[in-house]
SEVO-813096 format. One line per 5 residues: number of its first residue (from 0); for each residue x, y, z of N, C-alpha, C, CB. Coordinates in pm, 1 decimal. Atoms other than C-alpha are relative to their C-alpha. Glycine has a CB too. Example, Ala and Ser with C-alpha at 12.3 -4.5 7.8 and 13.67 -1.06 7.14 Angstrom:
<pts>
0> 89.0,-119.0,0.0,1230.0,-450.0,780.0,90.0,120.0,0.0,-99.2,2.7,124.6 ~ -82.0,-119.0,-6.0,1367.0,-106.0,714.0,-77.0,109.0,73.0,41.4,46.2,-141.5
</pts>
This chain:
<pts>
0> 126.4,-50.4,-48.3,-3548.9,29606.0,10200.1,-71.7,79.0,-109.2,21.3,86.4,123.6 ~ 24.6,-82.0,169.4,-3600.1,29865.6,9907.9,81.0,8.8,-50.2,-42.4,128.9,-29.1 ~ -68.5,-2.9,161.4,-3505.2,29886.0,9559.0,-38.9,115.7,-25.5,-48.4,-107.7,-124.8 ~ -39.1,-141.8,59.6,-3364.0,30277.0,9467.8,-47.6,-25.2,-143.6,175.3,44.9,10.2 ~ 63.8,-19.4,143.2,-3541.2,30410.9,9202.7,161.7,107.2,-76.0,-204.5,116.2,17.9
5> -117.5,-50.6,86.9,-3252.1,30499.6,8962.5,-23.7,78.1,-112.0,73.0,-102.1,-49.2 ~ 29.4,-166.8,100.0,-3228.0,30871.4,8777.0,18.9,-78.1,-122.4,137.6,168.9,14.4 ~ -14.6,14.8,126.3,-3252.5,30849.8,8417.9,102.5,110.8,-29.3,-131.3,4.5,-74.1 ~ -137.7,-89.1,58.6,-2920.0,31047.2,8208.2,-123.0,155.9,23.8,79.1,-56.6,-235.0 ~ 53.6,-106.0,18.0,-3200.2,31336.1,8136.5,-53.9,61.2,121.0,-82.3,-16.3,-89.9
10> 18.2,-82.6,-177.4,-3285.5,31400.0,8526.5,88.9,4.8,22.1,-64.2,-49.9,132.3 ~ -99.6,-40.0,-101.0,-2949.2,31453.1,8618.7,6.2,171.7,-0.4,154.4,-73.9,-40.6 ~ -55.4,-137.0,18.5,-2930.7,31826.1,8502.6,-84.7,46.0,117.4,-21.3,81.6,-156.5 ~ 87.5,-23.3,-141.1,-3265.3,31882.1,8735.4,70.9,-18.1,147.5,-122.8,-110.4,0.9 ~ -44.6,21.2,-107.7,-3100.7,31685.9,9000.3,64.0,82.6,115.7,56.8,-66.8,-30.6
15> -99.7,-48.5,-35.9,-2785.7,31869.9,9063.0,-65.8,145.3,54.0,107.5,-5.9,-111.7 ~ 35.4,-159.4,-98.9,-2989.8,32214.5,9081.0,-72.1,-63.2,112.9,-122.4,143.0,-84.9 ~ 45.2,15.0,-151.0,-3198.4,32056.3,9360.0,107.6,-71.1,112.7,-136.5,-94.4,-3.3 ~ -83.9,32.3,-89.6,-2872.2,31922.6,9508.5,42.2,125.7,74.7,104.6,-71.9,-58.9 ~ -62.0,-163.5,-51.1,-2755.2,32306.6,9490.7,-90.1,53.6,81.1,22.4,120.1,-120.1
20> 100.0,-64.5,-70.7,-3032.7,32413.4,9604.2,-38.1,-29.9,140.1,-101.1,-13.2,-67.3 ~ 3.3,102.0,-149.3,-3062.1,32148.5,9919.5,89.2,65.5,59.0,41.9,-172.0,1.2 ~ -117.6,-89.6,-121.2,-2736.8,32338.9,10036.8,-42.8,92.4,24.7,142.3,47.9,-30.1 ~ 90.6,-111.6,-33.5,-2855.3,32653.8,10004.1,-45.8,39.8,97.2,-82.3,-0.5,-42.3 ~ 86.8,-27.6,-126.8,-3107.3,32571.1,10228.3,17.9,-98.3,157.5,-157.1,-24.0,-60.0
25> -80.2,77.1,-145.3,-2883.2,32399.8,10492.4,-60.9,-132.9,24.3,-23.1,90.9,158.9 ~ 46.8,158.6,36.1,-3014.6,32024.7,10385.5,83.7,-35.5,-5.2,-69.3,-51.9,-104.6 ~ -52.7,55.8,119.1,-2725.2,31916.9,10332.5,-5.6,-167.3,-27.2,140.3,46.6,0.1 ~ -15.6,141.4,16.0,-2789.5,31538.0,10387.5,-100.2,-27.6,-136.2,-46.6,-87.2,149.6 ~ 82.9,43.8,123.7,-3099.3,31586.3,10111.8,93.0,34.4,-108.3,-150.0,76.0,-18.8
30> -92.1,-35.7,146.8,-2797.7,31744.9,9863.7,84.7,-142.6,13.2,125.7,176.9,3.5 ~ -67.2,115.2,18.9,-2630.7,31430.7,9979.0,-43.8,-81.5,-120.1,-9.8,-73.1,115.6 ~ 92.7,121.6,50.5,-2903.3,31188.4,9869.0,12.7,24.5,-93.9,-133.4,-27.9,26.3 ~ 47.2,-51.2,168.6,-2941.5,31340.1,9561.0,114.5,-6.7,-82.0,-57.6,167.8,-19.1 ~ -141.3,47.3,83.8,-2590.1,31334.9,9481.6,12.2,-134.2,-31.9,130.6,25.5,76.8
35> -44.2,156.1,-56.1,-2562.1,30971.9,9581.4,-41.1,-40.6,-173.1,-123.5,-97.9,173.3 ~ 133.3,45.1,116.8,-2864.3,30930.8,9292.8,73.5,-20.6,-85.1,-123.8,101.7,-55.6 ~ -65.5,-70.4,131.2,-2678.3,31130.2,9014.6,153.4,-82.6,-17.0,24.4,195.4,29.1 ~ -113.0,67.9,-4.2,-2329.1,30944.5,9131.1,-28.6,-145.5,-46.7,57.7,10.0,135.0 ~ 56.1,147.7,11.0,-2515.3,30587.4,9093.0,-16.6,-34.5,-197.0,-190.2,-1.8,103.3
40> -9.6,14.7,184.6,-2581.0,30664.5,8671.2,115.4,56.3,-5.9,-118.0,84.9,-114.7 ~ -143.1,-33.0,40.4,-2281.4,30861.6,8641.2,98.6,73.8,79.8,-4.7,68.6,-108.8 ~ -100.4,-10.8,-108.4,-2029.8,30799.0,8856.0,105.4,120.9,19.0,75.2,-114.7,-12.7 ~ -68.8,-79.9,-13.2,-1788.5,31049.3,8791.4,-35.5,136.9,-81.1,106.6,-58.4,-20.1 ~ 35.4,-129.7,29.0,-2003.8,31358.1,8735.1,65.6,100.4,94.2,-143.6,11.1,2.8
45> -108.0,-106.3,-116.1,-1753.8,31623.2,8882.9,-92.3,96.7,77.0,129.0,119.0,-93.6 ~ 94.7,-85.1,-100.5,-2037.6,31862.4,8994.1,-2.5,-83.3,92.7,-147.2,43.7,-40.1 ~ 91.2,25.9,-134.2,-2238.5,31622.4,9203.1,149.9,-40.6,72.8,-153.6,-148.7,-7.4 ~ -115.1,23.2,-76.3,-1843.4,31507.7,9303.6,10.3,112.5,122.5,126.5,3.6,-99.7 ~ -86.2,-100.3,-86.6,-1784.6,31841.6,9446.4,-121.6,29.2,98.6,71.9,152.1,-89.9
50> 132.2,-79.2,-100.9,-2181.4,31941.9,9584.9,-14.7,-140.1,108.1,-199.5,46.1,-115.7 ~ -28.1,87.5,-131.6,-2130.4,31589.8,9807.5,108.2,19.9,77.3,12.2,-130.7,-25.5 ~ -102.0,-50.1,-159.2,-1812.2,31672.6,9968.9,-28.2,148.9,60.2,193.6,9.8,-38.8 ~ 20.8,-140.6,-13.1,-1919.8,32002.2,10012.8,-111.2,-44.1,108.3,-43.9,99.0,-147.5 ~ 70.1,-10.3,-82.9,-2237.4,31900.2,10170.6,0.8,-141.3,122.6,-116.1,31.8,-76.8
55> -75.5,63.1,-95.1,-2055.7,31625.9,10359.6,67.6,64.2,143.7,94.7,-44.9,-76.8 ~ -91.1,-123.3,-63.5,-1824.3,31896.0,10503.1,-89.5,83.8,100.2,59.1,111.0,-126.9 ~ 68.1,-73.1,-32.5,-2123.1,32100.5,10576.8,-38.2,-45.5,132.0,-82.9,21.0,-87.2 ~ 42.5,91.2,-129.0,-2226.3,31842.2,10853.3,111.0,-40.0,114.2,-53.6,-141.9,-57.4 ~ -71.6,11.1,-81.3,-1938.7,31851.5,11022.5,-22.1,103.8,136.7,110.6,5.0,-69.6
60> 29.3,-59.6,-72.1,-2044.5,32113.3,11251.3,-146.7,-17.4,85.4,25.7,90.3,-59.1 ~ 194.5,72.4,-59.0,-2402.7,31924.3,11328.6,86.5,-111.2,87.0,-158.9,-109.4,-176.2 ~ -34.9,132.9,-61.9,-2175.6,31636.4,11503.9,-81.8,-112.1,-68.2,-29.3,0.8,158.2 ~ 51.8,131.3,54.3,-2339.9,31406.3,11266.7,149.4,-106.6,-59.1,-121.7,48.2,-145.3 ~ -136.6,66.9,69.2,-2029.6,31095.2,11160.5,-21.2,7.8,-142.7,30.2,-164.4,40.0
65> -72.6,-11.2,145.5,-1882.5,31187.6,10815.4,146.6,-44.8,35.2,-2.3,169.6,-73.2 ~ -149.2,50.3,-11.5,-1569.9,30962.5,10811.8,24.8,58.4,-144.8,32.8,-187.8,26.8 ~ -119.1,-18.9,37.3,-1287.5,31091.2,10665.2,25.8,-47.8,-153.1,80.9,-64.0,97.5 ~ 10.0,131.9,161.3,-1294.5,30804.9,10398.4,-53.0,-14.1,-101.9,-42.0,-111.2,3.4 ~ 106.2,-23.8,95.7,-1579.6,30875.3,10264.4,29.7,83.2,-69.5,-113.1,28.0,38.7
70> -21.8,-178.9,81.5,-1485.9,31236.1,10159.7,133.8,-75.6,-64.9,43.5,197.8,137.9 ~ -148.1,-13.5,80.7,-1142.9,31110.9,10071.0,-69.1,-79.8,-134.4,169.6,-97.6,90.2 ~ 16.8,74.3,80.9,-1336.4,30843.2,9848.0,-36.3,104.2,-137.5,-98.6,-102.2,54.4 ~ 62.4,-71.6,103.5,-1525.0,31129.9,9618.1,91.7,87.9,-11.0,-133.6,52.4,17.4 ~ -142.7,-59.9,-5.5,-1193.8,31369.4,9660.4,65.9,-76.2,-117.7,84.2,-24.8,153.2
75> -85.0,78.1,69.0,-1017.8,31104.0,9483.8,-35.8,-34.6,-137.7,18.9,-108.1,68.7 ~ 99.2,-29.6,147.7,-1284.0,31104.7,9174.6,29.3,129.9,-63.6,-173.0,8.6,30.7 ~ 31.7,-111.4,75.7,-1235.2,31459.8,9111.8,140.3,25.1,-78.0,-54.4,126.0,94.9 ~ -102.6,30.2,98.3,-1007.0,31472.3,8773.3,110.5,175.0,-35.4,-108.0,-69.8,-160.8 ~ -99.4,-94.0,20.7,-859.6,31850.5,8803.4,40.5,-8.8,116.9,-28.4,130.6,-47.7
80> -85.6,34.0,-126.0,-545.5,31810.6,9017.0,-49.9,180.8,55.5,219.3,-52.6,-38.8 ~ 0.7,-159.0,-72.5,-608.0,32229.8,9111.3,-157.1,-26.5,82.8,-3.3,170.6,-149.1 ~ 221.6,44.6,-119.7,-1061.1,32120.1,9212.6,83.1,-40.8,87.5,-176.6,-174.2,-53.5 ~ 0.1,80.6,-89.6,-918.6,31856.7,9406.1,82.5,33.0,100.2,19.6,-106.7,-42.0 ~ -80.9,-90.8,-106.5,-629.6,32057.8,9599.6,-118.6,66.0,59.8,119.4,117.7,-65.7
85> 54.6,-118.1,-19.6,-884.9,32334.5,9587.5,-141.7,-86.2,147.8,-66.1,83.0,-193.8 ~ 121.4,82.0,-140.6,-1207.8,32109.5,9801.0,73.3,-84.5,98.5,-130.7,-130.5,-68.2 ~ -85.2,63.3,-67.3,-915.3,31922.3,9971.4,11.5,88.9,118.0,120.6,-30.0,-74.0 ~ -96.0,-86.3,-99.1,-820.7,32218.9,10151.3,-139.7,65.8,81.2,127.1,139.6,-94.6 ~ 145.4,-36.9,-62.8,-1196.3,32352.2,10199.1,-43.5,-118.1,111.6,-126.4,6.2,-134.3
90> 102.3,118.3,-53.7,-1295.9,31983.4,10362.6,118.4,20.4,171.5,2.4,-217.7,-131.6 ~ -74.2,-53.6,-121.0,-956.6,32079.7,10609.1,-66.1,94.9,45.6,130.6,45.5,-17.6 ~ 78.7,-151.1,-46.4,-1068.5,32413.6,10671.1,-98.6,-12.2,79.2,-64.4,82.9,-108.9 ~ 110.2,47.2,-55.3,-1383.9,32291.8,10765.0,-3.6,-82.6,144.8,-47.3,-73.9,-99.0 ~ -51.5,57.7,-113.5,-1283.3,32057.5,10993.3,32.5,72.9,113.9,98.2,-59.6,-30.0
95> -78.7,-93.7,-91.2,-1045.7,32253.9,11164.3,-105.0,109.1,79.9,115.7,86.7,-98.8 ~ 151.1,-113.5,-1.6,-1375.0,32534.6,11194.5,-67.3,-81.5,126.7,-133.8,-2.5,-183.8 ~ 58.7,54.3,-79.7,-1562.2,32264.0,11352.7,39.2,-60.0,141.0,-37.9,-64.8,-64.0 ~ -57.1,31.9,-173.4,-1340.2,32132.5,11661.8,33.4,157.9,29.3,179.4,-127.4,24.0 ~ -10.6,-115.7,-88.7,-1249.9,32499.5,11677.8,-129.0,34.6,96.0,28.9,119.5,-90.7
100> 130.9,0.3,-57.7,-1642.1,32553.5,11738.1,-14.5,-78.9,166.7,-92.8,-79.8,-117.4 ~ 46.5,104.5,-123.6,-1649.2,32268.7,11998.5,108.5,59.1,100.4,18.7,-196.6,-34.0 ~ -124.3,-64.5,-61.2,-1327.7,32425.3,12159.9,8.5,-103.0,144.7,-25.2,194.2,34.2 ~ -47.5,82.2,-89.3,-1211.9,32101.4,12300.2,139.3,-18.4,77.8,-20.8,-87.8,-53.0 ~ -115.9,-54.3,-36.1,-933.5,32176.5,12529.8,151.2,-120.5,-29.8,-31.9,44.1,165.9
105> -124.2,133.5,62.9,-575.0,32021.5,12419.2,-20.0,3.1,-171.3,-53.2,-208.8,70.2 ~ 4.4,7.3,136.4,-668.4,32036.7,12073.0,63.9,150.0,-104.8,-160.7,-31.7,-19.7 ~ 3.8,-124.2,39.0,-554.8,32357.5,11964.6,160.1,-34.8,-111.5,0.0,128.2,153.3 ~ -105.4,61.7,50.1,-211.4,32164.0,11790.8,-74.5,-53.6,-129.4,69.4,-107.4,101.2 ~ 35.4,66.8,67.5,-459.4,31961.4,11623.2,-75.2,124.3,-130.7,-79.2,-107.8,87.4
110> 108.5,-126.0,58.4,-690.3,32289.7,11494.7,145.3,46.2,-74.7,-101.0,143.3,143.0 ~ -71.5,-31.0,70.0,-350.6,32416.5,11392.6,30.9,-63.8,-140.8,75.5,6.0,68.5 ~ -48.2,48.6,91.6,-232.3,32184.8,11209.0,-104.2,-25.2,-165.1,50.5,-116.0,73.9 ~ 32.4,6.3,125.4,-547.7,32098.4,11003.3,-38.0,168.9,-69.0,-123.7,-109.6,-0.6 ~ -8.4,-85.0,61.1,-557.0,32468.1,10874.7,108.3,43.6,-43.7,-47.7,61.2,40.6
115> -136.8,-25.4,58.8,-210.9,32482.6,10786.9,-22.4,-97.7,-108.9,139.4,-27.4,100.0 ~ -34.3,10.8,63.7,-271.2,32218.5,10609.9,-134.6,12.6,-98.3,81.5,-82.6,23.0 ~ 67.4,-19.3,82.5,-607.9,32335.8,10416.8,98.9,147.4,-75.5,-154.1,8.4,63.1 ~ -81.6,-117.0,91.9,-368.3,32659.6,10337.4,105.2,-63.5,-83.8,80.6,117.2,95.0 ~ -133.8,109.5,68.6,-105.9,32389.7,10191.4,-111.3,-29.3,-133.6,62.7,-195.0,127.1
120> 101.7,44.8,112.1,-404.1,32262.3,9956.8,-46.0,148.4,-116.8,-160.4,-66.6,99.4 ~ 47.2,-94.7,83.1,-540.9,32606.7,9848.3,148.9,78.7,-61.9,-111.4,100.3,90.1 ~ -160.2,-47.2,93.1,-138.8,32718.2,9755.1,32.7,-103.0,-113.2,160.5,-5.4,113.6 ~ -11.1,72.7,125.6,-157.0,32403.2,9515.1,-51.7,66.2,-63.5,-41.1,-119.0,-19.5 ~ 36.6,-45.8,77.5,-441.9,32535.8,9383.2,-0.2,134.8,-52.6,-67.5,-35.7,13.2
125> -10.0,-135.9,-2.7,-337.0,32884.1,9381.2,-17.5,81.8,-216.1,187.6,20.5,99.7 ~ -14.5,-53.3,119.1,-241.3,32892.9,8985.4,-113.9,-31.0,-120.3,128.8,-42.2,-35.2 ~ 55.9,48.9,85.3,-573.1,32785.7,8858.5,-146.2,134.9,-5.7,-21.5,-171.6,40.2 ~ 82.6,-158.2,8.7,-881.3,33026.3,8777.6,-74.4,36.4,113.1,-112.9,12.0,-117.3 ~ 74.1,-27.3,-200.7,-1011.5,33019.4,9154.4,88.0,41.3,72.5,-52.8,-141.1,106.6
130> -110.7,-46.6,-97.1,-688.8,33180.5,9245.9,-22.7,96.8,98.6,103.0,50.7,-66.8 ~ 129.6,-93.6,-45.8,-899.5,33454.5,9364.8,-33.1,-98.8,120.4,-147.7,24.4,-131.7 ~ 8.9,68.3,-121.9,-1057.5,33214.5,9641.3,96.4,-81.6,20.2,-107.1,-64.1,15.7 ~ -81.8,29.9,-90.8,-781.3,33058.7,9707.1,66.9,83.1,79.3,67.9,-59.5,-42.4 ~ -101.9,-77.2,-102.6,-559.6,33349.4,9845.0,-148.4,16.3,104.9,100.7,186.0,-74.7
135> 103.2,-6.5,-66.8,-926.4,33430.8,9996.3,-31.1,-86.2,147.3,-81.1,-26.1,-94.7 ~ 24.6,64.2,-92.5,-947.5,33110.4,10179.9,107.7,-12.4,48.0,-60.9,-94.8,-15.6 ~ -139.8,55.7,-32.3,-579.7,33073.4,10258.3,18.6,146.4,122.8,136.7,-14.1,-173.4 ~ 2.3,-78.4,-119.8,-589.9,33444.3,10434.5,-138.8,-24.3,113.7,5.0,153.0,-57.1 ~ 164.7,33.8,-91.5,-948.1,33348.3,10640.5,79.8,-72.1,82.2,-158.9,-101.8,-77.4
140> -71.7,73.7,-128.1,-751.0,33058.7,10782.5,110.5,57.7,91.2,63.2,-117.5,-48.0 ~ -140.8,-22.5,-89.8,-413.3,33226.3,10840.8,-25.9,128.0,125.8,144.4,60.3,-125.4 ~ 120.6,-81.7,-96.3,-680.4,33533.0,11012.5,-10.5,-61.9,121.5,-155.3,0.3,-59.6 ~ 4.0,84.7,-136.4,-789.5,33262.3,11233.6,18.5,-95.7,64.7,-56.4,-12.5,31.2 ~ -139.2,70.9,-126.2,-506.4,33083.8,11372.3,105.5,111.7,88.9,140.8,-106.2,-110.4
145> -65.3,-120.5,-90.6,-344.8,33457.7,11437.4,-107.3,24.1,107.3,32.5,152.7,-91.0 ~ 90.6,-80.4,-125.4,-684.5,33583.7,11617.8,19.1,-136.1,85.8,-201.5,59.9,-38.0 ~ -3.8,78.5,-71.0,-685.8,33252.3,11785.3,135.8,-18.4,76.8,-43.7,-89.2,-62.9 ~ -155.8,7.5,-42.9,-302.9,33223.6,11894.5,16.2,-151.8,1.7,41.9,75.3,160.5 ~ -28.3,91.5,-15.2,-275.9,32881.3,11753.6,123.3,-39.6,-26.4,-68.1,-45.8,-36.3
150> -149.5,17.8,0.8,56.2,32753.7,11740.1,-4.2,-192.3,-46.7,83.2,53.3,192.9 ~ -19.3,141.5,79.1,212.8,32384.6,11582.1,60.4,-53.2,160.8,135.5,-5.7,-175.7 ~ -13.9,82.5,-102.9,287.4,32113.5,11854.9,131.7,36.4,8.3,-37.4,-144.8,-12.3 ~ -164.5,-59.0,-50.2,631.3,32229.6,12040.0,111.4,-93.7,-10.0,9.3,42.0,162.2 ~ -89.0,105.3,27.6,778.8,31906.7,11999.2,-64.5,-142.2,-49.9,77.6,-19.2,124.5
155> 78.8,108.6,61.1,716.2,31599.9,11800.1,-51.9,-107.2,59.9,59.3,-49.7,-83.3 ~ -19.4,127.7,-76.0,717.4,31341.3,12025.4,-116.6,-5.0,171.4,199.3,1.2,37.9 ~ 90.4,-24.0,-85.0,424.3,31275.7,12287.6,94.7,-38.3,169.4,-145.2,-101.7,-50.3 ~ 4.7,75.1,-128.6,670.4,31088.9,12577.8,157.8,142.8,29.9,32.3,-239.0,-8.4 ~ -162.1,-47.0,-45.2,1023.7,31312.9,12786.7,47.0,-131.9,-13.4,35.6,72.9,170.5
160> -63.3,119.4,-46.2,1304.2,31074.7,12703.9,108.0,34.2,107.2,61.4,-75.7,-119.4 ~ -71.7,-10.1,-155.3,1478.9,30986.3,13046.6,203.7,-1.1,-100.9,-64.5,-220.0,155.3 ~ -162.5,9.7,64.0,1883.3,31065.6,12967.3,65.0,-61.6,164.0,89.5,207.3,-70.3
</pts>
């Protein structure tokens, strides 16, 4: 239908601040777009890597669909193993934030678990120079699964077996 007008190398630096800036101001599908742009000439620019899952993430609390896949796809681009723990554990976090928000009953196993395991992600990244936000984000979550009284599923197995 249309043909994307494709950034030139010398608009990407512009870009990225109006990607930052699109969050900022709670856009985040225009920080998407704009990433998308900057990802299309150069694919594995680690900024716009991180300001799309970020403003991916961000939409999780709008009920708009962000599969899973997608985020794991640009996750899987980003080349420091400590970033990629480190937004791994933020894109959990997030999650977890957002069904807490919706406070769909029965889920509270599920809310557990994915903040246990965004605190599992930010203890990878614990030894890198964001160690600082990591203990940061790692106590926020472990904060609120205590204020919440969430607890891990009591037993693994969804069926009683008959003896």
């Amino acid at each position: 239908m249309f043909e994307l007008k494709r950034l030139s190398s010398e608009e990407i630096p512009a870009a990225l601040e109006k990607a930052r800036h699109y969050r900022l101001l709670n856009e985040p599908s225009a920080a998407e777009s704009i990433c998308l742009d900057i990802l299309e000439v150069e694919p594995d620019n680690q900024e716009a890597l991180v300001i799309i899952i970020l403003a991916m993430s961000d939409r999780f609390n709008r009920d708009y669909a962000v599969g899973d896949s997608q985020i794991q796809n640009y996750l899987s681009r980003i080349t420091d193993a400590h970033e990629k723990a480190y937004y791994t554990g933020i894109v959990y976090e997030r999650r977890a934030k957002a069904y807490l928000r919706k406070g769909s009953v029965g889920s509270e196993e599920t809310i557990f678990e994915l903040f246990r395991q965004a605190m599992a992600c930010f203890e990878k990244a614990e030894d890198s120079p964001r160690s600082a936000d990591t203990k940061l984000r790692w106590n926020q979550c472990a904060r609120i699964i205590m204020r919440n009284k969430l607890a891990p599923r009591e037993k693994s197995y969804d069926f009683d077996f008959i003896e």
